[in-house]
N, C-alpha and C positions, 0 to 999 in steps of 0.2 A: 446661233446669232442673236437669236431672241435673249438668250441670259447674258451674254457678253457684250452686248450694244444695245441694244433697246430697251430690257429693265433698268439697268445703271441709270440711263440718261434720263429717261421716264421718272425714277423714283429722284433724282438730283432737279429736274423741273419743279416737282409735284411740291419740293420744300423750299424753291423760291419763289419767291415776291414779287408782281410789278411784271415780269419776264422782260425785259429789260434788252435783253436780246436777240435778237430777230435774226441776223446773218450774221455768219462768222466763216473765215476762211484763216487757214492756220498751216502755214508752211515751214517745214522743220527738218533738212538733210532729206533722207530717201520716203518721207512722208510727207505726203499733203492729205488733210479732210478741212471738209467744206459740213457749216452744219444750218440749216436755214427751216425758221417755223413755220409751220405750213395750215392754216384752217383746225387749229386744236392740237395739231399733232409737230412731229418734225422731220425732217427728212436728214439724213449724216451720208456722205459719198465720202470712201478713204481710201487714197490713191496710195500706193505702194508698189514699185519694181516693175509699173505695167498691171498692176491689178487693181480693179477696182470692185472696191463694194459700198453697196447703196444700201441704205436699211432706209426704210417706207414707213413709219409708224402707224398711219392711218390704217394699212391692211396686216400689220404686223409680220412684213415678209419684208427678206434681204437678200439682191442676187449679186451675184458675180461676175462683174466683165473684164476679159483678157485680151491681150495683143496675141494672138497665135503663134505669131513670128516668134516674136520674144519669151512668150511663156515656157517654163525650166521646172518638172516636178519639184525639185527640191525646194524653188521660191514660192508654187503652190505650198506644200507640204509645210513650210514655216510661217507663210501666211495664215493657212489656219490654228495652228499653233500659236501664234500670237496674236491670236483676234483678242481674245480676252485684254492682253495686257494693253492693245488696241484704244480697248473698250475702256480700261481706266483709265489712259491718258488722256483719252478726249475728256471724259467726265472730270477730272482732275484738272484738265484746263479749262474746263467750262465754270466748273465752281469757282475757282480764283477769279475768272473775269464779274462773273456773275453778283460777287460780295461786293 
């Protein structure tokens, strides 16, 4: 989680300017994350199919909350498979708003 969310973002803050942007919430078909600055650091919650993950930058720790009901290994199983890609599309939307 650390390489796939938290460096990307970390390393795309550390080369802008001004930080300009404080909260952001970003809704997009079976995704929604939310990414808001927090005392130096950031915090990113990314909602997908009933799963959510929170990455905490300040403690450099990411967990995982589910609906029990609804949770399906195989939408586990893809979820963390696509954390990464996850990971660049927030940062990739972040940089475009951010310029």
């Amino acid at each position: 989680m650390e390489e796939s969310v938290g460096i990307p973002i970390r390393e795309l803050l550390s080369r802008e300017k001004g930080g300009q942007v404080k909260r952001l919430e970003i809704q997009g078909g079976d995704i929604s994350w939310e990414y808001q600055v927090k005392n130096g650091g950031f915090d990113i919650k990314l909602h997908w199919k009933g799963i959510i993950f929170r990455w905490d930058d300040q403690t450099h720790r990411g967990n995982v909350a589910v609906n029990l009901d609804t949770l399906s290994v195989r939408d586990t199983f893809l979820y963390m498979v696509n954390l990464p890609s996850f990971g660049q599309m927030i940062t990739g939307k972040l940089a475009k708003i951010m310029e």
